[in-house]
C-alpha atoms as a printed R data frame, in Angstrom:
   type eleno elety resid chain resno      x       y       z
1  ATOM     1    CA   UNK     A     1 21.360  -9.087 -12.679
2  ATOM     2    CA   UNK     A     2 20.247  -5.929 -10.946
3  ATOM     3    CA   UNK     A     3 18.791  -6.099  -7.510
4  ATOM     4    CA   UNK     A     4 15.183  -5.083  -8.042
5  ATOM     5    CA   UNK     A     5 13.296  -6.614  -4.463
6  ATOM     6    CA   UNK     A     6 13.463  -4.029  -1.473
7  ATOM     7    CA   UNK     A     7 13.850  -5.275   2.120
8  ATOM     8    CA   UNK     A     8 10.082  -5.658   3.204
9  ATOM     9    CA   UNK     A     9  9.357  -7.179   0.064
10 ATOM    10    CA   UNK     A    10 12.202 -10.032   0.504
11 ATOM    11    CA   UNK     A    11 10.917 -10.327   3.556
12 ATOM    12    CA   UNK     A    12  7.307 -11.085   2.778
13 ATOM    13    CA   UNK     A    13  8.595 -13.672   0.642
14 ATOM    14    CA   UNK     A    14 10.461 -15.391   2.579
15 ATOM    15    CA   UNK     A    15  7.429 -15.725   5.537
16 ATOM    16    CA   UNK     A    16  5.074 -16.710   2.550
17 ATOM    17    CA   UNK     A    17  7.782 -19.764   1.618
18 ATOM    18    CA   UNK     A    18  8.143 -20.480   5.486
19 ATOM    19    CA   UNK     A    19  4.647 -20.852   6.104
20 ATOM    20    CA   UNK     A    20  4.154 -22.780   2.543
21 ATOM    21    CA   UNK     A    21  6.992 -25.539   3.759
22 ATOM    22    CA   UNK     A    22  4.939 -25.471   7.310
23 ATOM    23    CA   UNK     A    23  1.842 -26.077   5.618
24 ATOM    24    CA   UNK     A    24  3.486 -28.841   3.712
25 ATOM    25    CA   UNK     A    25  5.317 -30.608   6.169
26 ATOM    26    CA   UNK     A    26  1.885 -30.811   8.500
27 ATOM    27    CA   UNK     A    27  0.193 -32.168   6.107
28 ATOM    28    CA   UNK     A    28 -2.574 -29.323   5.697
29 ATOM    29    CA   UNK     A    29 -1.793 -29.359   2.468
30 ATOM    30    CA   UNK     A    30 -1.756 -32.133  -0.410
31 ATOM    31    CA   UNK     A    31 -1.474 -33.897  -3.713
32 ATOM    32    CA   UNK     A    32 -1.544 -31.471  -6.661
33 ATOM    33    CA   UNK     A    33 -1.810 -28.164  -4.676
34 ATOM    34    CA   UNK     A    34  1.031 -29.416  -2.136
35 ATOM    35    CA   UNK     A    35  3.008 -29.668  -5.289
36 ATOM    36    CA   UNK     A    36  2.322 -26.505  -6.497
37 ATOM    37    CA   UNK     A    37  2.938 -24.478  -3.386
38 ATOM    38    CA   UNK     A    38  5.900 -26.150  -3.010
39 ATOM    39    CA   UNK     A    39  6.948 -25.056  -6.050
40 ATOM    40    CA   UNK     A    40  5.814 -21.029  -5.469
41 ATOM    41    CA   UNK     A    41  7.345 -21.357  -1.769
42 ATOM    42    CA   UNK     A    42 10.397 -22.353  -3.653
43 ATOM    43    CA   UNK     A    43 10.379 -19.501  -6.278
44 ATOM    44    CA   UNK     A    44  9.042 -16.946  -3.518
45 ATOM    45    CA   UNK     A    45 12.655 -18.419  -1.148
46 ATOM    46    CA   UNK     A    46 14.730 -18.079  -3.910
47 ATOM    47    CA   UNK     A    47 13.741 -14.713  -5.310
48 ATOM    48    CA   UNK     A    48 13.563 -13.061  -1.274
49 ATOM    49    CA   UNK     A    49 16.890 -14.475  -0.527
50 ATOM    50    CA   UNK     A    50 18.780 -12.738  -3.788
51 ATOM    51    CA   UNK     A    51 17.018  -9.828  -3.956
52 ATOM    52    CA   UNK     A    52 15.734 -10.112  -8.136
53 ATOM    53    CA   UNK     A    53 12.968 -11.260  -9.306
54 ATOM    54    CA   UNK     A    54 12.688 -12.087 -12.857
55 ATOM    55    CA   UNK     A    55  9.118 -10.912 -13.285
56 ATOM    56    CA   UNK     A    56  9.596  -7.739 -11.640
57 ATOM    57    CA   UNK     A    57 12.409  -6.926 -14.391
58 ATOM    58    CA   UNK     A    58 10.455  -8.081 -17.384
59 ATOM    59    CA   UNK     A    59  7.403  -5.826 -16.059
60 ATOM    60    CA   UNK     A    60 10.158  -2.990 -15.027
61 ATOM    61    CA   UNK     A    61  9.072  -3.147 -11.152
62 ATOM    62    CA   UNK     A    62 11.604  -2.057  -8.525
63 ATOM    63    CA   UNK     A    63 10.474  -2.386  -5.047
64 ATOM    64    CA   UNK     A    64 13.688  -1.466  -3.576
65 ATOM    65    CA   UNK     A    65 13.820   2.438  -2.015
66 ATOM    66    CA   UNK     A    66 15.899   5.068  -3.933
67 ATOM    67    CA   UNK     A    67 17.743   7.877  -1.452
């Protein structure tokens, strides 16, 4: 499992999840959508925190910077 999710990008997704949990636990959101953001935060936490993301390999994207 090659790292394939730069710094900014792990980042992003791991504000996006933050405010998605925020959201959730205040109630803004509910019923079917709360479920389903809960479920992207969750994929968008997981995938910032270890740095691969399994659609980015499947469509060959590497957001990581090369020296």
């Amino acid at each position: 499992m090659n790292r394939n999710v730069g710094k900014i990008d792990a980042i992003i997704r791991i504000i996006v999840a933050v405010v998605i949990s925020a959201l959730f636990i205040t109630h803004t959101i509910t019923n079917t959508l709360a479920q389903a953001a809960i479920i992207i935060g969750g994929i968008l936490l997981f995938t910032g925190i270890m740095n691969f993301c399994p659609l980015y390999a499947l469509l060959k994207i590497n957001t990581i910077k090369r020296k």
